[in-house]
FIBALUM-839404 format. One record per residue: x, y, z of N, C-alpha, C in turn. Coordinates in Angstrom, 3 decimals, decimal comma, always signed. Layout:
+----------+----------+----------+----------+----------+----------+----------+----------+----------+
!       nX !       nY !       nZ !      caX !      caY !      caZ !       cX !       cY !       cZ !
+----------+----------+----------+----------+----------+----------+----------+----------+----------+
!        X !        Y !        Z !        X !        Y !        Z !        X !        Y !        Z !
...
+----------+----------+----------+----------+----------+----------+----------+----------+----------+
//
This chain:
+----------+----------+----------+----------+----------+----------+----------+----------+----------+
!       nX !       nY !       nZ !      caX !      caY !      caZ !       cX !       cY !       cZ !
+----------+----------+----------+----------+----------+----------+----------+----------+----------+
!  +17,178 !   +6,482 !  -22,480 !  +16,733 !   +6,446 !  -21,083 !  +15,198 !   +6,531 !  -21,013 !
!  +14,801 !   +6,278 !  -19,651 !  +13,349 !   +6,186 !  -19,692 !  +12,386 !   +7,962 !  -19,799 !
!  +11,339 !   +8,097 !  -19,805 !  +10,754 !   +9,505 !  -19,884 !  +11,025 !   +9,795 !  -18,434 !
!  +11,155 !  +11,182 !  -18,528 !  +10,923 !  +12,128 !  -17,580 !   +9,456 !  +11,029 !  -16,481 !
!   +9,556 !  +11,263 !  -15,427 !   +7,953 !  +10,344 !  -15,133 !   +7,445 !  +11,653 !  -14,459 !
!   +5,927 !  +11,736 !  -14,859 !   +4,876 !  +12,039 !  -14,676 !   +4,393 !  +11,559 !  -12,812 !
!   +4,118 !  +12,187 !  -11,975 !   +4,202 !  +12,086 !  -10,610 !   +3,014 !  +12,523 !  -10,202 !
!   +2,301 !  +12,008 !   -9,639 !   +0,657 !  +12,456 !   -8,594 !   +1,423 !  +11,856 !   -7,091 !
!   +0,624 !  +12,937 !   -6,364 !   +1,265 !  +13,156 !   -4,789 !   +0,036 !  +13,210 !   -4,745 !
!   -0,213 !  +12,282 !   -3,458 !   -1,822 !  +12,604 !   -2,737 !   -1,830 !  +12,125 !   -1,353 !
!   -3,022 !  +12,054 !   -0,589 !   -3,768 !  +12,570 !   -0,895 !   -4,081 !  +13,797 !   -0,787 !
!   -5,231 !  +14,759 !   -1,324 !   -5,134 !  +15,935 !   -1,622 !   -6,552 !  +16,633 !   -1,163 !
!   -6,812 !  +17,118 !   -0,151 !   -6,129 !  +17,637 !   +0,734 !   -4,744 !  +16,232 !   +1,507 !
!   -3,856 !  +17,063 !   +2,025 !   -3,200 !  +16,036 !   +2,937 !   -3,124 !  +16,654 !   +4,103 !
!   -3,004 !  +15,922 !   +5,412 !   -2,974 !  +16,582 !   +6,863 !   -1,976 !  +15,880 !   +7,659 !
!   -2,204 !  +16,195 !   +8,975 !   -1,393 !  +15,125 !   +9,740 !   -1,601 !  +14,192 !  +10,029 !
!   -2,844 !  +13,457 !   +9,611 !   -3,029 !  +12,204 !   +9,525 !   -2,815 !  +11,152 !   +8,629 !
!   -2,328 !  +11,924 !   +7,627 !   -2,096 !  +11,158 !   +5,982 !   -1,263 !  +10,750 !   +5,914 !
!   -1,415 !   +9,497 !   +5,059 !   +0,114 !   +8,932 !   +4,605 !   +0,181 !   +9,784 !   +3,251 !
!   +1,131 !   +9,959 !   +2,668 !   +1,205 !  +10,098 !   +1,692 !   +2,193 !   +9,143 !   +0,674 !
!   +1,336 !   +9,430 !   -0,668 !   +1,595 !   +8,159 !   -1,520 !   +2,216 !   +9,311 !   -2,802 !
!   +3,486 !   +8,467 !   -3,008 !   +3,847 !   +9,265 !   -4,569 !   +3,835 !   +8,103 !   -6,051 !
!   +2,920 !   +8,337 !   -6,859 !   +3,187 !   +7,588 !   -7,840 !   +3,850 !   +8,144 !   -9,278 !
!   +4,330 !   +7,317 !   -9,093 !   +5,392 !   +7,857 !  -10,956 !   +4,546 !   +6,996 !  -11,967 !
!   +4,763 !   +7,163 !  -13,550 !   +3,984 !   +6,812 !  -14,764 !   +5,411 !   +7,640 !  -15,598 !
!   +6,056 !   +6,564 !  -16,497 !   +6,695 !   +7,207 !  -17,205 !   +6,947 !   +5,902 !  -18,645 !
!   +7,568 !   +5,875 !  -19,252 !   +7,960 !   +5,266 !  -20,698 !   +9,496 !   +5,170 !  -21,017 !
!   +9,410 !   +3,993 !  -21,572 !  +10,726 !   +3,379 !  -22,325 !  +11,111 !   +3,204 !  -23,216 !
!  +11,732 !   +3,843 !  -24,049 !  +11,795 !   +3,847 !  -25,818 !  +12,054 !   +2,294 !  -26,321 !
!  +13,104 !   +1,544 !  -24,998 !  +13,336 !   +0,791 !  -25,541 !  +12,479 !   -0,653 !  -24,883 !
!  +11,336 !   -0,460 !  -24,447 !  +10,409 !   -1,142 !  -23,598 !  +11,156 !   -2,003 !  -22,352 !
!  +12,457 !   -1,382 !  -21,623 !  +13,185 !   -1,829 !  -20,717 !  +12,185 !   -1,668 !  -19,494 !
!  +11,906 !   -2,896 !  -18,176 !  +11,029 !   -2,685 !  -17,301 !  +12,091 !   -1,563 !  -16,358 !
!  +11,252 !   -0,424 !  -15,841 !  +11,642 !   +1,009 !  -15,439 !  +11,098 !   +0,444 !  -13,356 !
!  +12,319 !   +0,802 !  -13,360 !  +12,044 !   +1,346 !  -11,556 !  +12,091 !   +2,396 !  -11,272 !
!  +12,038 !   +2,403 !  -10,010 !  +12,176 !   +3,977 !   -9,872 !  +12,529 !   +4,154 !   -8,269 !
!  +13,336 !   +5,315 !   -7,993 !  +14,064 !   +5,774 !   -6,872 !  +13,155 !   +6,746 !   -6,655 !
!  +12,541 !   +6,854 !   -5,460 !  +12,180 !   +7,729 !   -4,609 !  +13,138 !   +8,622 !   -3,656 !
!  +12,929 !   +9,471 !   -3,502 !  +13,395 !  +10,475 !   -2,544 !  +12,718 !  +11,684 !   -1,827 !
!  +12,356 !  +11,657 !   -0,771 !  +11,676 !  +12,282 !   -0,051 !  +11,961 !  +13,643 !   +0,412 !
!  +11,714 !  +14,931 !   +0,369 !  +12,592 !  +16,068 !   +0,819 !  +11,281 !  +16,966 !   +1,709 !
!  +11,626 !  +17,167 !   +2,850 !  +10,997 !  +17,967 !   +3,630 !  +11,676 !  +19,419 !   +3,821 !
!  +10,785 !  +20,364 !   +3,061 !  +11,339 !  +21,707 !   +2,864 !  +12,055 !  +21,135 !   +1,740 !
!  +13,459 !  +21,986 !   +1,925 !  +14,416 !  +21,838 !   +1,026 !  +15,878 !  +20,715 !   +1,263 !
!  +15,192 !  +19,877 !   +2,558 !  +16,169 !  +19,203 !   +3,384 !  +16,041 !  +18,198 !   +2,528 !
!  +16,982 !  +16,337 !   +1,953 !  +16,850 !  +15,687 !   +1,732 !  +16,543 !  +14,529 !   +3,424 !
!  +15,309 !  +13,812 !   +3,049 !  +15,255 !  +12,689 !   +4,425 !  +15,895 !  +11,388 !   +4,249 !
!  +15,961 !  +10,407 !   +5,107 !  +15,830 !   +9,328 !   +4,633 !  +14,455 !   +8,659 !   +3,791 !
!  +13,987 !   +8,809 !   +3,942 !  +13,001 !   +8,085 !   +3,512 !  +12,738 !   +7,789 !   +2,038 !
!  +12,923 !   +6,440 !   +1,524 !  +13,171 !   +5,981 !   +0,089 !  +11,911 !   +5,062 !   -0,266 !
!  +11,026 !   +5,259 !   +0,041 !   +9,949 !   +4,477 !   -0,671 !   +8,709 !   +5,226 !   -1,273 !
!   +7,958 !   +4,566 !   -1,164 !   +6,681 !   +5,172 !   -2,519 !   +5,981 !   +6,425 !   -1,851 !
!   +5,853 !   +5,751 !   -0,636 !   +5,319 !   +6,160 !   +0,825 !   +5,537 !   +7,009 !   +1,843 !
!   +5,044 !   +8,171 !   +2,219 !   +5,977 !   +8,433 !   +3,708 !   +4,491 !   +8,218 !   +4,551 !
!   +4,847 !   +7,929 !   +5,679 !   +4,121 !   +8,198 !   +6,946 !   +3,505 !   +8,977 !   +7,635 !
!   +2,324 !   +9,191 !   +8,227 !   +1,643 !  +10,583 !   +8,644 !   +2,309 !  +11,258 !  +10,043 !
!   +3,400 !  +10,164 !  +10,142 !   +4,095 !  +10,553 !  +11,708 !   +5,227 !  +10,783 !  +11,549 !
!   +5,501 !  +10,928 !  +10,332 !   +7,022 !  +11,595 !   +9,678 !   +6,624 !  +13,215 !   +9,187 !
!   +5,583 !  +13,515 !   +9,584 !   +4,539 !  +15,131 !   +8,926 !   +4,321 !  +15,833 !   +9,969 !
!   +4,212 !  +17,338 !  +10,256 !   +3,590 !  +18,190 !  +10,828 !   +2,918 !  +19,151 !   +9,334 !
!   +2,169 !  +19,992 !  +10,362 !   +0,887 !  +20,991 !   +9,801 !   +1,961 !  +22,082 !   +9,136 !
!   +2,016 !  +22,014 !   +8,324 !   +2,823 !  +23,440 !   +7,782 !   +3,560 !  +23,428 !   +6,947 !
!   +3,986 !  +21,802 !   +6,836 !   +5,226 !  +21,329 !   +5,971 !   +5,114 !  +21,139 !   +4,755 !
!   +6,031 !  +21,358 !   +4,093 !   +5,826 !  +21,070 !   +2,767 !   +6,560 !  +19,959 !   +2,124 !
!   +6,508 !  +19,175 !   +1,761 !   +6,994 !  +17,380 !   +1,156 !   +7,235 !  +18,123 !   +0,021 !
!   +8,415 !  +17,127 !   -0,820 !   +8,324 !  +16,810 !   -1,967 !   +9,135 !  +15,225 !   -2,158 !
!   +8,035 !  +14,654 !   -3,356 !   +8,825 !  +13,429 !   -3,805 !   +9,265 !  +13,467 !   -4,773 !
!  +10,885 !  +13,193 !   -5,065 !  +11,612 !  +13,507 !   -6,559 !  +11,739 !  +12,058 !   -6,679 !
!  +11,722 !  +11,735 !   -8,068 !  +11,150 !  +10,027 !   -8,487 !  +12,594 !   +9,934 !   -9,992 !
!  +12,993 !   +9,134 !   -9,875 !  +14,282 !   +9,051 !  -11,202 !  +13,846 !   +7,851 !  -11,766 !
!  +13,768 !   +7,690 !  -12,725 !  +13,385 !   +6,475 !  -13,336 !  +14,494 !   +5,849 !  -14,152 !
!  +14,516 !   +4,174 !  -13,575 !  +15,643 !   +3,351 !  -14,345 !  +15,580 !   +2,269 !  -15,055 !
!  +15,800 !   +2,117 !  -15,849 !  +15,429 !   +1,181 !  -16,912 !  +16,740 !   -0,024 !  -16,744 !
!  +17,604 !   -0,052 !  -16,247 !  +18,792 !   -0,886 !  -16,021 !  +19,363 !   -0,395 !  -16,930 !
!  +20,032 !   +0,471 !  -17,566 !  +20,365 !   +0,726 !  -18,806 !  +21,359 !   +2,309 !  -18,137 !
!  +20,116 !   +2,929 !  -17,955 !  +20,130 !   +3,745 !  -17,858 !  +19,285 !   +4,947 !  -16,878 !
!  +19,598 !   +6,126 !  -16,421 !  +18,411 !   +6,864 !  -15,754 !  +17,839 !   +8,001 !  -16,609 !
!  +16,814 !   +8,174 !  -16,038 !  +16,057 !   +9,429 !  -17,032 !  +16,498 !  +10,516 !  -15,972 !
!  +15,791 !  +11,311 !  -16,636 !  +15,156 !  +12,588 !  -15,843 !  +14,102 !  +12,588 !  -14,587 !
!  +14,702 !  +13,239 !  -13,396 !  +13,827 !  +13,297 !  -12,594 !  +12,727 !  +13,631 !  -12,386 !
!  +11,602 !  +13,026 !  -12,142 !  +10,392 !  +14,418 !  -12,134 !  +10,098 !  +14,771 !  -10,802 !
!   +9,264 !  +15,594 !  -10,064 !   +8,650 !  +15,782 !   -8,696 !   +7,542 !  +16,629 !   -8,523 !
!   +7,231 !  +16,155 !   -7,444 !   +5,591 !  +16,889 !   -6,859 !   +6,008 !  +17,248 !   -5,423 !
!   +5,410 !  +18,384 !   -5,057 !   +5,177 !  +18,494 !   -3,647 !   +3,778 !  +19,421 !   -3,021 !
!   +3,746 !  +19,026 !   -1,974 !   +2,258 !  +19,095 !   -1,180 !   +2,861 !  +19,454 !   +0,311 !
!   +1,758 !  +20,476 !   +0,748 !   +1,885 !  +21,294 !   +2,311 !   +0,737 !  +20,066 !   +2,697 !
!   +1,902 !  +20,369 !   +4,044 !   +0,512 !  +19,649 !   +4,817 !   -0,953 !  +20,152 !   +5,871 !
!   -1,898 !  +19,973 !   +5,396 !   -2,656 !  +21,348 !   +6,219 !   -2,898 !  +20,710 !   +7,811 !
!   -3,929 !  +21,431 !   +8,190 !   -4,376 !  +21,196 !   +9,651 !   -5,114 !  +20,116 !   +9,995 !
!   -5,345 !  +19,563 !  +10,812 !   -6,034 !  +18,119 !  +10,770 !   -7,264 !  +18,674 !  +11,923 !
!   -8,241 !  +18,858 !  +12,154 !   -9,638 !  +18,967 !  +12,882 !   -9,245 !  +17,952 !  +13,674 !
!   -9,760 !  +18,791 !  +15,044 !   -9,804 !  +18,020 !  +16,286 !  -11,051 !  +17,008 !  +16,216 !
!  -10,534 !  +15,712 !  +17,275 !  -11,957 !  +15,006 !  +17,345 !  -11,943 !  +14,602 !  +18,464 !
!  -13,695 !  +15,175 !  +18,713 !  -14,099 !  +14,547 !  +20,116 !  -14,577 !  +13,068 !  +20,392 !
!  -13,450 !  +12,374 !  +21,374 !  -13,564 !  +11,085 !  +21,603 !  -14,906 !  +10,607 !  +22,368 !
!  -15,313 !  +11,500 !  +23,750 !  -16,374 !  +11,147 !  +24,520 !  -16,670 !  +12,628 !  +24,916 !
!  -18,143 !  +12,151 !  +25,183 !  -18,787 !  +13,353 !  +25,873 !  -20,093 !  +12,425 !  +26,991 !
!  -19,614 !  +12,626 !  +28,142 !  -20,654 !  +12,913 !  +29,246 !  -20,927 !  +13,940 !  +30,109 !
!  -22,088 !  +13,405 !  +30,691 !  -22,536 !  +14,514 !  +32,001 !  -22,578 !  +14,059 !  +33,086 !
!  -21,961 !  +14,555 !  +33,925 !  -21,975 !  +14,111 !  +35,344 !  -22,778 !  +15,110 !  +36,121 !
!  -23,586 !  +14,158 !  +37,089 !  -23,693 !  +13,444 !  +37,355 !  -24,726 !  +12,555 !  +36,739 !
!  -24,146 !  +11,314 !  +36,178 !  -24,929 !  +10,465 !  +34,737 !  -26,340 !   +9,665 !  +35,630 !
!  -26,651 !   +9,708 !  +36,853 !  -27,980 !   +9,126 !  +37,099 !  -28,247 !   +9,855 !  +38,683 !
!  -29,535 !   +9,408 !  +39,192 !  -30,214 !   +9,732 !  +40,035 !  -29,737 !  +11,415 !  +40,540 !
!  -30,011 !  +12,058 !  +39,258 !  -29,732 !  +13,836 !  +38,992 !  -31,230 !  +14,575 !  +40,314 !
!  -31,209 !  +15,177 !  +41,120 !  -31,827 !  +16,223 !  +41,169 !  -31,941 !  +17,086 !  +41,396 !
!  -33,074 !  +18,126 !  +41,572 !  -32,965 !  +19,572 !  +40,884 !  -32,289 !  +20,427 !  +41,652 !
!  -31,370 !  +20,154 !  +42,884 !  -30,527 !  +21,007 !  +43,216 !  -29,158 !  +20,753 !  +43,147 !
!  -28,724 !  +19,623 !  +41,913 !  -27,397 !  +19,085 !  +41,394 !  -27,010 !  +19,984 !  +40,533 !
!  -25,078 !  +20,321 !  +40,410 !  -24,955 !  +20,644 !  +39,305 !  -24,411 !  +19,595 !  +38,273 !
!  -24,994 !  +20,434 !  +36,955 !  -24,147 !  +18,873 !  +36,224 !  -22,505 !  +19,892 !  +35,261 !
!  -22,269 !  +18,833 !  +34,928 !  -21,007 !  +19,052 !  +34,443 !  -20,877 !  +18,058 !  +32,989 !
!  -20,326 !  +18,823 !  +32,116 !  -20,237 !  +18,140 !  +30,981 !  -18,424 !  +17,625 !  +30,489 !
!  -18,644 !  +17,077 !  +30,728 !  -16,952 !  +16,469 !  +30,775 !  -16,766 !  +15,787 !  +29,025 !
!  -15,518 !  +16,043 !  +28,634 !  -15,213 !  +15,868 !  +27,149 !  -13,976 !  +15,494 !  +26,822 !
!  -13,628 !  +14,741 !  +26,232 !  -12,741 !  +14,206 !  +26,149 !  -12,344 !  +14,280 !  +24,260 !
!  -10,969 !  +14,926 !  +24,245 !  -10,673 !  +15,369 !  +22,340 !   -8,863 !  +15,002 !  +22,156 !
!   -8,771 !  +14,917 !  +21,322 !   -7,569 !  +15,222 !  +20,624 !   -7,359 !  +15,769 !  +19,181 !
!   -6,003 !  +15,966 !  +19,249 !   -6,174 !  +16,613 !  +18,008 !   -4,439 !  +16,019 !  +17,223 !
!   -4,491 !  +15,491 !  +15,852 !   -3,441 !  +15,171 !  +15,296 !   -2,111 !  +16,331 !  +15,073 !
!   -2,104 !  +17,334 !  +15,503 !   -1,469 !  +18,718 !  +15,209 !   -1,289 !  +18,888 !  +16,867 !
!   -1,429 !  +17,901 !  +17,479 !   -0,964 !  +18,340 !  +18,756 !   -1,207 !  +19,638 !  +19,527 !
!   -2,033 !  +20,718 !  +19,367 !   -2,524 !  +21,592 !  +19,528 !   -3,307 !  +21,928 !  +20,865 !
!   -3,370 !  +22,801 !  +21,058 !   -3,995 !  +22,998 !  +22,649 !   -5,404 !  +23,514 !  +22,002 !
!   -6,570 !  +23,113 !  +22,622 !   -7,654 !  +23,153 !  +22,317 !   -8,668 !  +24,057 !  +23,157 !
!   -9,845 !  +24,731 !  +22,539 !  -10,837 !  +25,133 !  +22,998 !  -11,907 !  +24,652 !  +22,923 !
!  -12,523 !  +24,771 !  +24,162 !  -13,802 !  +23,091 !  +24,284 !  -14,618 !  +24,714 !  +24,753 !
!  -16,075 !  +24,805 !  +24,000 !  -16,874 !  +25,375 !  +24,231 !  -18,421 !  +24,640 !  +24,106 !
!  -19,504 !  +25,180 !  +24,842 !  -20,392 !  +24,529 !  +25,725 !  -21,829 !  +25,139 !  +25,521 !
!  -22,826 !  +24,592 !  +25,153 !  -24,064 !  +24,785 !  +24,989 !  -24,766 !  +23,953 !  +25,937 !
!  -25,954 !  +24,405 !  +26,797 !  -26,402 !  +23,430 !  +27,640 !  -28,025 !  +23,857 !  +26,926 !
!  -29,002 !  +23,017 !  +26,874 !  -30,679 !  +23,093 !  +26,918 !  -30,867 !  +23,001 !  +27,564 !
!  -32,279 !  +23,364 !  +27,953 !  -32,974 !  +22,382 !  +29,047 !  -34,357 !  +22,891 !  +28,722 !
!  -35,087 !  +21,248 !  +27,851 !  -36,205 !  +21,642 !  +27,167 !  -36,234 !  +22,030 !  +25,883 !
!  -35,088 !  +21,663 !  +25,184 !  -34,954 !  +22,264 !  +24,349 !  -34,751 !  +23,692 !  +24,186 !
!  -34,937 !  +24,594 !  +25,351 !  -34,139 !  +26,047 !  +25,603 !  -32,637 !  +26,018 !  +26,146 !
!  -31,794 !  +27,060 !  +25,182 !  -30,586 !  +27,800 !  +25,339 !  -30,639 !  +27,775 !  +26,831 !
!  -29,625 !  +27,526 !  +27,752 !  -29,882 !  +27,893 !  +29,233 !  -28,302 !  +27,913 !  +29,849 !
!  -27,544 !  +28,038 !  +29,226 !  -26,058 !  +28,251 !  +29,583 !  -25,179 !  +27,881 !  +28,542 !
!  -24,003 !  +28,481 !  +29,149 !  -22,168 !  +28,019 !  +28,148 !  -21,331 !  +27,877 !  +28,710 !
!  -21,304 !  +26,939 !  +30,006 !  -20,047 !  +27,099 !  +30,708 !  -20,140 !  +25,504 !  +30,720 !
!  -18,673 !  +25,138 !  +30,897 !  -18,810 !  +23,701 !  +31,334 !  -19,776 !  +22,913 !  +32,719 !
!  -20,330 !  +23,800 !  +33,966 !  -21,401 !  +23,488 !  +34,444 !  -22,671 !  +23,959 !  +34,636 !
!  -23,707 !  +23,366 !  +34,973 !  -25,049 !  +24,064 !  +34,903 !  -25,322 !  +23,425 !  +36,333 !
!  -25,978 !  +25,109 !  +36,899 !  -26,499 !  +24,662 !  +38,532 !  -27,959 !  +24,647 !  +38,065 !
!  -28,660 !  +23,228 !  +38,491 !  -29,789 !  +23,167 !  +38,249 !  -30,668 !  +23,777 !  +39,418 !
!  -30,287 !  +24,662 !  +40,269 !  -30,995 !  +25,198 !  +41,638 !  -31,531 !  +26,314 !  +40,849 !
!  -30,893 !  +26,749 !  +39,842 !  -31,008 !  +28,311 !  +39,246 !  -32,633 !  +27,953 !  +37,693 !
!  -32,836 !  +27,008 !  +37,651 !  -33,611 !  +26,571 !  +36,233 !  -35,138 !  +26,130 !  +36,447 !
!  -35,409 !  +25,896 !  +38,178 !  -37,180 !  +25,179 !  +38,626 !  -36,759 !  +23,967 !  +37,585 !
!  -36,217 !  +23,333 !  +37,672 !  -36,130 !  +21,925 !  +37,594 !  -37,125 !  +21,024 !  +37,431 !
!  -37,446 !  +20,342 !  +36,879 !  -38,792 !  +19,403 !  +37,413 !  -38,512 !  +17,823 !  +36,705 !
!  -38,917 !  +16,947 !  +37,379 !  -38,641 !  +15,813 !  +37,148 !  -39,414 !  +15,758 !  +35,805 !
!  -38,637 !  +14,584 !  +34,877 !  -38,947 !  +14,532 !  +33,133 !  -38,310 !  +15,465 !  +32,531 !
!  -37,458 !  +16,243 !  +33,361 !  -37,115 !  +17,708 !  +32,323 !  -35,566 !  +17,118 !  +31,465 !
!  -35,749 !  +17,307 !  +30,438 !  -34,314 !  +16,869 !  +29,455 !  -33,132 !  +18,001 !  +29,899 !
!  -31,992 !  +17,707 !  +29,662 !  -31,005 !  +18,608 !  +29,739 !  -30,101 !  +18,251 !  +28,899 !
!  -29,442 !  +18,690 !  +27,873 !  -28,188 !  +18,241 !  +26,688 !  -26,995 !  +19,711 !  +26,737 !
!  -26,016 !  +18,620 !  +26,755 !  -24,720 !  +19,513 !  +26,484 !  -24,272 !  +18,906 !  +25,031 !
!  -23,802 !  +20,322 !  +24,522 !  -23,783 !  +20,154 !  +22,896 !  -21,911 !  +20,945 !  +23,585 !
!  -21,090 !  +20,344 !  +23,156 !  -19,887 !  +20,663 !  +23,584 !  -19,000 !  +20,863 !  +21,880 !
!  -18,241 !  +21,759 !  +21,783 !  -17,716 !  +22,123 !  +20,533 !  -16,095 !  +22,244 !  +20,683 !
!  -14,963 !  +21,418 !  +20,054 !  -13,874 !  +21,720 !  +20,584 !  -13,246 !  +22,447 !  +19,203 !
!  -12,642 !  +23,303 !  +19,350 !  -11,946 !  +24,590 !  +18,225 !  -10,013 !  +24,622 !  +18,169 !
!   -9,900 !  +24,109 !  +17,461 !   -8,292 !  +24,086 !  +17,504 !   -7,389 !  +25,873 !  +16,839 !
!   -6,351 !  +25,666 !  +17,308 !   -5,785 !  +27,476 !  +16,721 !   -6,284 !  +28,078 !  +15,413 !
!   -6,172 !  +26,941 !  +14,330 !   -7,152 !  +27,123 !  +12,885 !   -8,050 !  +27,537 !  +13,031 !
!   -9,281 !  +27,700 !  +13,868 !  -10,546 !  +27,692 !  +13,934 !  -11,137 !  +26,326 !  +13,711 !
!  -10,666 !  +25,256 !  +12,768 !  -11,027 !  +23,927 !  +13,062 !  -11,670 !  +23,111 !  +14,049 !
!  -13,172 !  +22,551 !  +13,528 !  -13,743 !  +22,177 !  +15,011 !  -14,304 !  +20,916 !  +14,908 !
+----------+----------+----------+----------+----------+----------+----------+----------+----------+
//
């Protein structure tokens, strides 16, 4: 029968965005060309899933995969080998960030920094808020009343917006 096969599971880190790929490497005493059966097991459950491959939408954050790989030579089967891999947390990402109100701003407007995120872990998120003005620290809330700052025309204002998933992931 063919060797035991030798198995790399990746990629490594893996998250909820990953596909994951299982490759086998094994030998034939009798140089018979070797296939190989995949089998996919989440936890200790067997899935369907029979290819090289699983999907990043067949995964959550926590899980642990394994791919058990049998190798066949037409002859005969070897020994199974397997790998398995948790899947970690995937970092939120922020899609857009503006400020409203985006033109003809003045100094007794408030603005508002509006943000737009998701996150592959489906997770409820914390969006936290830095405002300048001038390059000075001048708030952390999602709005800034510019009545409170002497305002003056040319004056810059930036929202630096940070979104934090349950991980601490940001």
């Amino acid at each position: 029968p063919p060797s035991q096969p030798t198995i790399t599971l990746g990629p490594t880190p893996a998250n909820t965005s990953s596909t994951l790929s299982c490759q086998a490497s094994s030998n034939d005493p009798d140089g018979q060309t070797i296939t190989y059966l995949y089998q996919w097991y989440q936890g200790s459950v067997l899935t369907s899933f029979v290819n090289s491959s699983l999907p990043s939408t067949a995964t959550a954050k926590n899980q642990t995969w394994t791919c058990v790989v049998t190798p066949d030579d037409g002859i005969s089967e070897g020994l199974s080998g397997s790998a398995s891999i948790t899947i970690e947390n995937s970092s939120p990402v922020i899609t857009s960030t503006t400020i409203q109100p985006g033109s003809n701003v003045t100094a007794t407007d408030t603005l508002t920094c509006m943000v737009s995120s998701t996150d592959a872990d489906a997770e409820a998120l914390n969006t936290s808020y830095v405002w300048t003005h001038n390059g000075n620290v001048v708030g952390s809330s999602q709005d800034l009343d510019l009545t409170t700052l002497n305002a003056q025309y040319g004056d810059s204002f930036v929202c630096t917006a940070t979104v934090t998933d349950s991980d601490g992931a940001t």
